[in-house]
C-alpha positions, 0 to 999 in steps of 0.5 A, a space after each residue: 470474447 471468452 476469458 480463457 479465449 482472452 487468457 490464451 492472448 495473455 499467455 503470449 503477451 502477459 504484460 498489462 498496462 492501463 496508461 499510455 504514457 507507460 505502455 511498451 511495445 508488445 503490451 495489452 492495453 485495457 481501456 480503464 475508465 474514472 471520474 475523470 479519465 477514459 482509457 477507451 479515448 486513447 486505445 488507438 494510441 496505444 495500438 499506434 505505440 505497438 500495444 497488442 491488444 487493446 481491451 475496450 468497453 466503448 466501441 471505437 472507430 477507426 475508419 471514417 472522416 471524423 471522430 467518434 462521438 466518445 472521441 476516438 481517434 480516426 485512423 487516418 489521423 494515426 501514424 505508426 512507427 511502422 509505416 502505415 497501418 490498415 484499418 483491418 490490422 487495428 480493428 483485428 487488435 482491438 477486443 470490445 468487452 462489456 466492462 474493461 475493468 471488471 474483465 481485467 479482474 476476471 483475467 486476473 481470477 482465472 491467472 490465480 486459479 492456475 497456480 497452486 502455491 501460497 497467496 498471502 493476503 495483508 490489510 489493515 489500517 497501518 503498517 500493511 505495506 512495511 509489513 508487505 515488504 518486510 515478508 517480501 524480503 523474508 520470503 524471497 530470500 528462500 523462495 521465488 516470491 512476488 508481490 504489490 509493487 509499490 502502493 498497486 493495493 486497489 481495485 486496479 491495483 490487485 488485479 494487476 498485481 496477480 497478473 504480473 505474476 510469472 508461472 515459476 513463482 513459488 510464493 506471492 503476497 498481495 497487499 489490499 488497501 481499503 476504505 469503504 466495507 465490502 472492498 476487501 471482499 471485493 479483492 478475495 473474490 479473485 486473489 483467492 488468498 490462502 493465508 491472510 494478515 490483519 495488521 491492525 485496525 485502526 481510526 483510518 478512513 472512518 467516513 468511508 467505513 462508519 467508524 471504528 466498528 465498520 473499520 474493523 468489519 470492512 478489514 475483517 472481510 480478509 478473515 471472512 474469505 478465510 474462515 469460508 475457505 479453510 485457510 490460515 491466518 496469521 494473528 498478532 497476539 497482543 491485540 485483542 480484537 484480533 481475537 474474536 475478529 478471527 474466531 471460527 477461523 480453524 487454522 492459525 498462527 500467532 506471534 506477539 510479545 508472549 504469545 505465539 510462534 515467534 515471540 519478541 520486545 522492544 530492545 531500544 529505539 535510538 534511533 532504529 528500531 532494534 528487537 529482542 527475540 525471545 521465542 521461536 528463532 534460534 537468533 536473539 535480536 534483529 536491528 532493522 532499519 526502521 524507525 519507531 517502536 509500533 513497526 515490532 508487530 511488522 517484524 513480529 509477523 514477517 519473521 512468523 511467516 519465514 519460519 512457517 514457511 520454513 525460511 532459515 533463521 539467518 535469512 530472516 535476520 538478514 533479510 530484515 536487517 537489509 529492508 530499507 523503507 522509502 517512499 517517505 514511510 519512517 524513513 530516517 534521513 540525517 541532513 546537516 547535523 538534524 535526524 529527521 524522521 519523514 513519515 508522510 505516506 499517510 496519517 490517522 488517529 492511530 498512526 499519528 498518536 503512535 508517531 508522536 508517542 514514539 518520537 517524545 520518548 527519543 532521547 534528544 533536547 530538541 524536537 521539532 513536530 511538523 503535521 500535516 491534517 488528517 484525511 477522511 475523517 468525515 464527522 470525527 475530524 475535527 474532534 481527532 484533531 482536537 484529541 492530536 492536538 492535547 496529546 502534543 500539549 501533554 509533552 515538551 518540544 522545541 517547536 510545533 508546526 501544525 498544516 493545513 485541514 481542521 488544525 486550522 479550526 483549533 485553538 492552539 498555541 502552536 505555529 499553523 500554516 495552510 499548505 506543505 510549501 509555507 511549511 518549506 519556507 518557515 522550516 528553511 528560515 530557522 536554521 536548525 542545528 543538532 535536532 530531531 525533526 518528526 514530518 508526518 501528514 496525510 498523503 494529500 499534503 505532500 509533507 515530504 516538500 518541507 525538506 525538498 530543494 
């Protein structure tokens, strides 16, 4: 089947899902396959829960005495919430295609080409989805904006994400994560961005991308699809790699400290973040809801991107006042009489030494470091350990707990421990009273259970 064929399928039945456990009636179900999963063994299934379509790269049986060899489920053996279904009905409703995945991003492509309005494309090592959902805030406070869901940022992710957009948006924002060069390519070739945002590039995913320089490259790949396409870039000022890494790109918008349409400082920290504007807004200070003062470019650019678009200065205010993050991501939560910072979305050189920076200048007489390791370091892992580990001796805290990873191959005078829930049971037993208490850690050590029940 032909992708307009298909899309005409979409039209009448625009919502897509991947997993049964999710699936609603009415839903077209792509068979995606991974390591360690087979959408096509569950296609009848969804078809048995009312789904559609199901879109399959394997050929399914659905009639004969057993299962097929990739383990299909015989249709004798299926029973509908609508009483018996013919082996006709479900081989009219399932659509085989040569890759499922790369179908579904072809879908994605052809949705994005029928609308004529901003695609605003974010990357970067840090702060992409607080940046996201802040320009998300900004924006759909004036316009009808959609955007990444949650953290919906890769190769099944974005697809998804344009193909959960209506006919009546006016504005979109599709964030981008990567790990390995050529994946932010990738992305462009079926979000078509208009306008782009790097927010930094950082010591994130080295061994995937090869180092800093491969970081900056893969990251870089936004500006390429941009500077080839005539579209614009918004560039944060104080950053001087930005600079080159956005050459030749012919239009663009920056914001920073001094330089650029919307201009701002640090006003204070204690413990939200508050920013003084200076240039570009008709307001003279935002008091957000975050923590810590390297969210500024993330505020920077969300206000940049309303005023360009032309968002009154009030609904900026507002819009970034109310945004309060969750999903563990600088969440400030006070429990008992502790402030506690859970930042536990995810962790690397750049975001760890910008954490614990921010945190030694809280004014408090007791702080207390919980880290998780960091991932995906490959070869530098354990020297950024290292390099985290002299930073942390260089300021004074009230204690110190370092989990699992290469922090266990490091001398240190600090308290270690294996895993997340050893963490939970040394932080229950010391009955903390009146402290600040930073948690942070690579996704994969769920640092958010040191403070769960």
């Amino acid at each position: 089947m032909q992708i307009p064929e298909l899309y005409k399928i979409y039209l009448t039945h625009p919502s897509i899902q991947t997993d049964t456990r999710k699936l609603k009636k009415g839903d077209l179900f792509f068979a995606l396959k991974g390591p360690n999963f087979n959408g096509n063994l569950f296609a009848l299934q969804a078809l048995e829960q009312g789904a559609a379509y199901a879109i399959v790269d394997e050929i399914i049986e659905v009639d004969g005495s057993s299962k097929s060899d990739n383990g299909a489920v015989n249709v004798d053996e299926v029973k509908t919430t609508e009483g018996d279904e013919t082996v006709t009905d479900f081989k009219s409703r399932i659509i085989l295609v040569d890759d499922a995945l790369a179908t579904l991003q072809a879908l994605a492509k052809y949705h994005r080409q029928q609308f004529k309005i901003p695609f605003i494309a974010i990357t970067g090592s840090n702060g992409k989805t607080t940046s996201k959902e802040l320009i998300y805030a900004v924006l759909s406070s004036h316009f009808k904006t959609y955007t990444t869901q949650g953290n919906l940022n890769n190769h099944i992710g974005v697809p998804l994400t344009i193909l959960s957009i209506p006919v009546d948006a006016e504005m979109a924002v599709i964030e981008m994560g990567a790990n390995h060069q050529k994946e932010i390519e990738s992305y462009c070739a079926y979000t078509l961005p208009t306008h782009g945002v790097i927010t930094n590039c950082g010591k994130a995913h080295l061994e995937g991308f090869g180092g800093i320089e491969g970081v900056r490259k893969g990251k870089g790949e936004l500006y390429d699809f941009i500077r080839a396409n005539n579209g614009l870039a918004f560039v944060y000022a104080d950053y001087d790699y930005l600079q080159p890494m956005s050459a030749g790109i012919q239009q663009k918008v920056f914001y920073g400290e001094t330089q650029g349409l919307v201009q701002g400082k640090v006003l204070s920290n204690e413990p939200f973040l508050e920013v003084a504007i200076t240039e570009g807004l008709t307001i003279d200070r935002i008091h957000s809801q975050l923590v810590g003062d390297y969210n500024l470019p993330n505020i920077l650019c969300a206000a940049t991107i309303g005023k360009f678009f032309g968002v009154p200065d009030s609904k900026i205010k507002s819009a970034i006042e109310a945004y309060a993050p969750s999903n563990s991501r600088s969440q400030l939560i006070v429990k008992e009489s502790n402030h506690i910072i859970l930042d536990a979305y995810n962790a690397n050189p750049t975001s760890m030494k910008a954490a614990i920076e921010n945190f030694a200048h809280i004014q408090s007489e007791k702080k207390i470091l919980m880290l998780g390791a960091m991932m995906e370091m490959g070869e530098a892992s354990l020297e950024e350990h290292k390099n985290l580990v002299s930073l942390i001796k260089s300021y004074q805290w009230e204690a110190v707990v370092l989990v699992g990873g290469d922090f266990k191959h490091i001398d240190h005078p600090f308290v270690y421990l294996d895993n997340a829930l050893q963490a939970r049971d040394w932080f229950n037993q010391q009955h903390f009273e009146n402290a600040y208490i930073l948690i942070k850690g690579s996704r994969s050590f769920k640092m958010e259970s040191v403070i769960s029940q």
